[in-house]
Structure formats: C-alpha cells, structure tokens
KELUM-734733 format. One record per residue (C-alpha): y, x, z; residue in three letters; residue number from 1. Coordinates in Angstrom, 3 decimals, decimal comma, always signed. Last residue first. Example, Ala and Ser with C-alpha at 12.3 -4.5 7.8 and 13.67 -1.06 7.14 Angstrom:
<yy=-1,060 xx=+13,670 zz=+7,140 res=SER n=2> .
<yy=-4,500 xx=+12,300 zz=+7,800 res=ALA n=1> .
% end
This chain:
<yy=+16,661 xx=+9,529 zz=-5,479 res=UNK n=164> .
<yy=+13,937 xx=+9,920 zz=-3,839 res=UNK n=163> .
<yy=+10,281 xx=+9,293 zz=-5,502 res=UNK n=162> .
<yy=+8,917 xx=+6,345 zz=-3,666 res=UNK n=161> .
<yy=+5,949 xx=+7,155 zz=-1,557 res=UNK n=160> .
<yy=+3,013 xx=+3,793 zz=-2,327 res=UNK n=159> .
<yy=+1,826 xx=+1,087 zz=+0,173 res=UNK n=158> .
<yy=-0,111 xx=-1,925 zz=-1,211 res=UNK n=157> .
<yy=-1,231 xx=-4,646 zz=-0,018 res=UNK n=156> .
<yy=-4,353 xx=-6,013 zz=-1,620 res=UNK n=155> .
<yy=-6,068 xx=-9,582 zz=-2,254 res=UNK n=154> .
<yy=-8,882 xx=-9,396 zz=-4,988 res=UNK n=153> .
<yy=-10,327 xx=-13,072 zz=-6,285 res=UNK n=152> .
<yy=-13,854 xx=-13,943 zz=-6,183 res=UNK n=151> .
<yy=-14,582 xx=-16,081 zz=-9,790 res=UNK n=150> .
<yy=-13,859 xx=-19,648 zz=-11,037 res=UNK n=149> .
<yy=-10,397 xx=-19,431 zz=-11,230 res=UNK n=148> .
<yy=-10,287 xx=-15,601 zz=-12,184 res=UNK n=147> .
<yy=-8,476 xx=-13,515 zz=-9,786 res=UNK n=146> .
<yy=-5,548 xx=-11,842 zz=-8,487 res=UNK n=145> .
<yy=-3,705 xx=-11,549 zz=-5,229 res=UNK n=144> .
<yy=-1,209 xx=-8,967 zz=-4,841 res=UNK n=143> .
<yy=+1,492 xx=-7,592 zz=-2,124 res=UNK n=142> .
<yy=+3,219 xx=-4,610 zz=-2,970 res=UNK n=141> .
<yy=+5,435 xx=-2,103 zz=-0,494 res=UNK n=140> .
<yy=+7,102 xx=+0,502 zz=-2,299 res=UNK n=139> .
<yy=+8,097 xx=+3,066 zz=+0,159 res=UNK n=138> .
<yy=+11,356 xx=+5,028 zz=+0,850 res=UNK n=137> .
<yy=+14,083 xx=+2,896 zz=+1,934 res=UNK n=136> .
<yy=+12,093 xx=-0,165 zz=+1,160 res=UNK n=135> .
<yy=+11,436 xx=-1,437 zz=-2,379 res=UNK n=134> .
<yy=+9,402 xx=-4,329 zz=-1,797 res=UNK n=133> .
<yy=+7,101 xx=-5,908 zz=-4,071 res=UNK n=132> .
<yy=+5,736 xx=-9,274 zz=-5,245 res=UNK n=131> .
<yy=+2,376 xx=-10,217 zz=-6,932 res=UNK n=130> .
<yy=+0,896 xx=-13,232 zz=-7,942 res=UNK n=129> .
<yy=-2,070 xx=-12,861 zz=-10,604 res=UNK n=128> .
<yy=-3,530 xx=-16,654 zz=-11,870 res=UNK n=127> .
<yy=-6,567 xx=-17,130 zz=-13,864 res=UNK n=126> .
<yy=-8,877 xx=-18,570 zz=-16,945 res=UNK n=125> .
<yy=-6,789 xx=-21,631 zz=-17,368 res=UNK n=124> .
<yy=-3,231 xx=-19,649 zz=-17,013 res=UNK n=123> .
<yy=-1,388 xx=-18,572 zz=-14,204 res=UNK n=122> .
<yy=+1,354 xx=-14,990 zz=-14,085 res=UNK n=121> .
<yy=+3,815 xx=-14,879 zz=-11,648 res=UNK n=120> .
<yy=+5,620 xx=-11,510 zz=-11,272 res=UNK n=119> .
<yy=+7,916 xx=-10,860 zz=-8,753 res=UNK n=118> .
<yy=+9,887 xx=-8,108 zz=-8,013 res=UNK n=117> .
<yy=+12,630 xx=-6,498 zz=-5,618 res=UNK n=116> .
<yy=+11,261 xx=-9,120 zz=-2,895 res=UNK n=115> .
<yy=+13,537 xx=-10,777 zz=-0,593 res=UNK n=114> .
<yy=+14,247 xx=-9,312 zz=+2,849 res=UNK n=113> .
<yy=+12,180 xx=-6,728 zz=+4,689 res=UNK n=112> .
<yy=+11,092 xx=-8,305 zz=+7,764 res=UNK n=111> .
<yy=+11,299 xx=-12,226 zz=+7,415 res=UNK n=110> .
<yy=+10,262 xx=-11,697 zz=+3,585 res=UNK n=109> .
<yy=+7,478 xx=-9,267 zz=+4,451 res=UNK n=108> .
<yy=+6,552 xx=-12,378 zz=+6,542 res=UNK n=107> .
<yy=+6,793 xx=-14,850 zz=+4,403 res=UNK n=106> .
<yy=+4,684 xx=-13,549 zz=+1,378 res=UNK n=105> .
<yy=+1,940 xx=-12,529 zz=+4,046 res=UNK n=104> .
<yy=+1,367 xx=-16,291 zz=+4,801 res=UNK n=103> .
<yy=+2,043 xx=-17,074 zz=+0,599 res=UNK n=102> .
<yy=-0,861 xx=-14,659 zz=-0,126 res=UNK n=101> .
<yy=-2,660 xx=-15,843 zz=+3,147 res=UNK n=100> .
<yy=-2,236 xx=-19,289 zz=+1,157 res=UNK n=99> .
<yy=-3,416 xx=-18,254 zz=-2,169 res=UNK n=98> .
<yy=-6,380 xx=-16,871 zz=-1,054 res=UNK n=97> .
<yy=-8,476 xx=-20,122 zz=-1,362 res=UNK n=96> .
<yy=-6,875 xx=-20,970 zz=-5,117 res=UNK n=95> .
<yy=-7,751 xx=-17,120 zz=-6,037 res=UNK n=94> .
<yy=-11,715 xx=-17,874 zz=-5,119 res=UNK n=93> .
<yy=-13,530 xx=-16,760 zz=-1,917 res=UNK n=92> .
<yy=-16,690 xx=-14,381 zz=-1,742 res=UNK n=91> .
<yy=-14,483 xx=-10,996 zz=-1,036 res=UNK n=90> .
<yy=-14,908 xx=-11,552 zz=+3,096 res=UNK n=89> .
<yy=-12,472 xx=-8,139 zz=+2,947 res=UNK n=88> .
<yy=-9,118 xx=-7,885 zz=+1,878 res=UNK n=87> .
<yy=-7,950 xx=-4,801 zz=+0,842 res=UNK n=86> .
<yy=-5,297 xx=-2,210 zz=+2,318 res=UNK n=85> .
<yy=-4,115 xx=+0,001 zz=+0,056 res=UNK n=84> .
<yy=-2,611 xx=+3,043 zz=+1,522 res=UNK n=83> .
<yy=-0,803 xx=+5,728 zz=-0,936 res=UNK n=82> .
<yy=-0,034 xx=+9,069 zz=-1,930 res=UNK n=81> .
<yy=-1,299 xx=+11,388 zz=+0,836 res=UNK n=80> .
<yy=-1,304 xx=+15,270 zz=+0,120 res=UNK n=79> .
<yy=-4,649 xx=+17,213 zz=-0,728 res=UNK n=78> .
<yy=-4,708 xx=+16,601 zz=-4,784 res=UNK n=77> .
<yy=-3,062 xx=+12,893 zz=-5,386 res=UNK n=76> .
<yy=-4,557 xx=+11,226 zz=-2,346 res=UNK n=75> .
<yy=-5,910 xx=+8,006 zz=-0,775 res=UNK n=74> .
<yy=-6,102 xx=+6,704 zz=+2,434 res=UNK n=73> .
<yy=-8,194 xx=+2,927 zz=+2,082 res=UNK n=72> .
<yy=-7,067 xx=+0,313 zz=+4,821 res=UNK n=71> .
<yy=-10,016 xx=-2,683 zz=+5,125 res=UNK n=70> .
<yy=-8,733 xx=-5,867 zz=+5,493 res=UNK n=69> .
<yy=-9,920 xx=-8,655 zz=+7,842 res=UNK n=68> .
<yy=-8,326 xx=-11,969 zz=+8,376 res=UNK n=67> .
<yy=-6,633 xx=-13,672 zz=+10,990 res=UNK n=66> .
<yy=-2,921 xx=-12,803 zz=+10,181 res=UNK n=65> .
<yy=-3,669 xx=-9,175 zz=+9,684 res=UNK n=64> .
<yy=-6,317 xx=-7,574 zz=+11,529 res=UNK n=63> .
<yy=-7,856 xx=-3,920 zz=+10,462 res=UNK n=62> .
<yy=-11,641 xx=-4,213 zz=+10,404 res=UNK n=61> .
<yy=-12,449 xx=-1,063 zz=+8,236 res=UNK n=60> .
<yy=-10,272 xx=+2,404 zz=+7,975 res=UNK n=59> .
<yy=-10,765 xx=+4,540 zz=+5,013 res=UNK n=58> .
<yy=-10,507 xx=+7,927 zz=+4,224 res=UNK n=57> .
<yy=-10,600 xx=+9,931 zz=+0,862 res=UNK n=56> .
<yy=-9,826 xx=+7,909 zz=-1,661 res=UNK n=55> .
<yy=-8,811 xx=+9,705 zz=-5,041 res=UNK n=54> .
<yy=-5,456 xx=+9,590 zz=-6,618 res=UNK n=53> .
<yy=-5,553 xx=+10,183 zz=-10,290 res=UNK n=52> .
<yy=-2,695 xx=+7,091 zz=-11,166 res=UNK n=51> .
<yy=-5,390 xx=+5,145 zz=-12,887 res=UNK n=50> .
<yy=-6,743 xx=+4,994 zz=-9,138 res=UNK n=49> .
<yy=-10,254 xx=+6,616 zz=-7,656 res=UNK n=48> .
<yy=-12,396 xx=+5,172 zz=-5,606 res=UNK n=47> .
<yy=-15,171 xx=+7,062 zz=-3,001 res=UNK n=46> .
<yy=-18,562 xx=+5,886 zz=-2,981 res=UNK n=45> .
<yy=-19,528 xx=+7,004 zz=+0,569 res=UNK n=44> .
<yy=-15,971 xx=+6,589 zz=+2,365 res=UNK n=43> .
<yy=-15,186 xx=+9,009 zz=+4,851 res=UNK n=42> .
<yy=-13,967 xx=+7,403 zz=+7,959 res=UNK n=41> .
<yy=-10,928 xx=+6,899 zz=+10,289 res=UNK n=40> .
<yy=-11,049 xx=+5,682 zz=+13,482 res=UNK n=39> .
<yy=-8,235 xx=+7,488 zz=+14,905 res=UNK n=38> .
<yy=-4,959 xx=+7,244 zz=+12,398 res=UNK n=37> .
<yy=-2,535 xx=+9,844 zz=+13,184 res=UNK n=36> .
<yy=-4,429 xx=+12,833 zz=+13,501 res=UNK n=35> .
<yy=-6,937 xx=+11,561 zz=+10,545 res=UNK n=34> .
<yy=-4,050 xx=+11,660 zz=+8,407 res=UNK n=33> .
<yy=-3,049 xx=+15,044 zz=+9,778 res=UNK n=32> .
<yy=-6,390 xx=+16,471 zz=+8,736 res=UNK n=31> .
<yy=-6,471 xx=+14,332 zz=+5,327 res=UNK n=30> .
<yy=-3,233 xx=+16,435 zz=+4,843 res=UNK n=29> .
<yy=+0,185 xx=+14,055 zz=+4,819 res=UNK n=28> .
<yy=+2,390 xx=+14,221 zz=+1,892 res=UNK n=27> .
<yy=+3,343 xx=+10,428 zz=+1,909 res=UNK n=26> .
<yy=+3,261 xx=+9,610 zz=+6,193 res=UNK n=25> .
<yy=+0,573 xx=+7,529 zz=+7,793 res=UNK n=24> .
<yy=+1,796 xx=+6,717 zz=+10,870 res=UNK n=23> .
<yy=+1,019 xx=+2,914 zz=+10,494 res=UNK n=22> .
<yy=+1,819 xx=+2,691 zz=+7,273 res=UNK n=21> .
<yy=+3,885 xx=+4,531 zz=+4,490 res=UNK n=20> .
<yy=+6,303 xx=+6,338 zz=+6,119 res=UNK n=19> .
<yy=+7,903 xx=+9,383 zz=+3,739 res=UNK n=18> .
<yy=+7,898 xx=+12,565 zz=+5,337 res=UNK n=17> .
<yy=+11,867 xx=+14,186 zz=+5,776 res=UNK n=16> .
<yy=+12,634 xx=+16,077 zz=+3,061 res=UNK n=15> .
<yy=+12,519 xx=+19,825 zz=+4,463 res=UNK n=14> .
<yy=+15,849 xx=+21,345 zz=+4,000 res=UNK n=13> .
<yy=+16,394 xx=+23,091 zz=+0,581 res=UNK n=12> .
<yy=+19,251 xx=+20,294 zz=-0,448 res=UNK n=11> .
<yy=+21,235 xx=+20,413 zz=+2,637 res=UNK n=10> .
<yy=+21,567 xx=+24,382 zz=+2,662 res=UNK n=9> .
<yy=+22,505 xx=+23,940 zz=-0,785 res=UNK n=8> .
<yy=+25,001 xx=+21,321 zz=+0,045 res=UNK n=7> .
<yy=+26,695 xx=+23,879 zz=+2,919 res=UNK n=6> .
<yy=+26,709 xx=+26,956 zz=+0,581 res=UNK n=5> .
<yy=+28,651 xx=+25,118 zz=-2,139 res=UNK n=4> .
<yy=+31,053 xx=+23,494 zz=+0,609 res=UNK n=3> .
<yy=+31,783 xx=+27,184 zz=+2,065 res=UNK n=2> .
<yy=+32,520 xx=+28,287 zz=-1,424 res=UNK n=1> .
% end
C-alpha cells in the first residue's frame, strides 16, 4: 500500500518545465518569458503555425556562428510551445546557406550526438535538409529549404516533447 501511495505522490508532482532555449521553458507565461529573456518584443504581424501556436514575442539580432537570426516565442493558448529562431539577411539562395546549414550541422553533432532524423530531399526545382535532435525533453530541428533559384529559409527549431 505504502508503494501505491508513494508512485502516486510521484506522479501528481509538478513535471519539471521543459528547457527549450536560453531560459525559455515549455509552459512558460509570456510574463515569465519576458522574465527570462530581456529584450523581448511584440511582433506587429504576428505568425501563426499549422500546429495553432501563435507568436507572441520575438527577439532580433541573436548571433550564431556569424550570422543573424531572429528568435520568435510562440504559444499554444498562454503557455510556451516553441522557439524558432530564423535566419535573417533572407536575399541568399539554398546553395549559399548550405554551409551555415552544415556549420550548425556540426555543432549540434559535437553537443548532442548524431541526429534522430534526417531527411534529404534535392531535385531541379530545390533541395530541403533537415535533421533533428531528440534531447531529453526537446526536439531540436535544424532546416534549410529553398528553391534553387529563389531565397531559401534557414530555421532552428525548438519544440516541448511530450514525456513519456
């Protein structure tokens, strides 16, 4: 009986907030997002996901490996969901991202090991790379996608993984 009571306990504890970047925790308020994360803004035209999750707050020149991203918050009613960070300077092709793709590629390989999935996908009209990371409790994705001729989209993703 003791045992029973003991995993119930367990089980009705407080999950403990899922990390997605830089503070930013899955379930977080916009008020405790913006606690954690000075420098956040409102964005004017807000996006919205397929998933339903609306941007609320965004975060412009963040720094990775040389080049400028902009972090967008967004939320699935009033809790945090995900961070995508996106790659600003948007007028290059796919062929000129490629090797911050590959840059980026190596280093979440350094840190979190190899990728749980790939997908490689080039044809005449255009090439989408993406690998992700299933982490302890996030799913990190790196993308690139574009048209050959056309500016391409560069994103890392950050997304709460259900628990197990």
């Amino acid at each position: 009986m003791k045992a029973v009571l003991l995993l119930l306990a367990l089980m009705l504890q407080p999950l403990a907030a899922q990390e997605l970047w830089k503070g930013a925790k899955a379930g977080m308020s916009e008020a405790e997002v913006r606690t954690a994360i000075p420098g956040l803004k409102q964005p004017g035209k807000p996006g919205e996901l397929a998933t339903g999750t609306k941007e609320k707050l965004y975060l412009p020149d963040v720094k990775i490996e040389g080049e400028t991203f902009t972090a967008h918050f967004y939320f699935l009613g009033e809790k945090l969901d995900q961070v995508m960070l996106t790659l600003e300077n948007k007028d290059r092709t796919v062929d000129a991202i490629l090797p911050l793709f590959e840059t980026l590629r190596t280093g979440f390989i350094k840190t979190h090991g190899k990728p749980t999935e790939q997908k490689r996908d080039k044809n005449a009209v255009m090439t989408l790379n993406s690998d992700s990371w299933d982490r302890k409790d996030t799913r990190l994705t790196l993308i690139v996608f574009g048209a050959h001729l056309s500016e391409a989209i560069l994103n890392i993703n950050y997304q709460a993984n259900p628990l197990d």
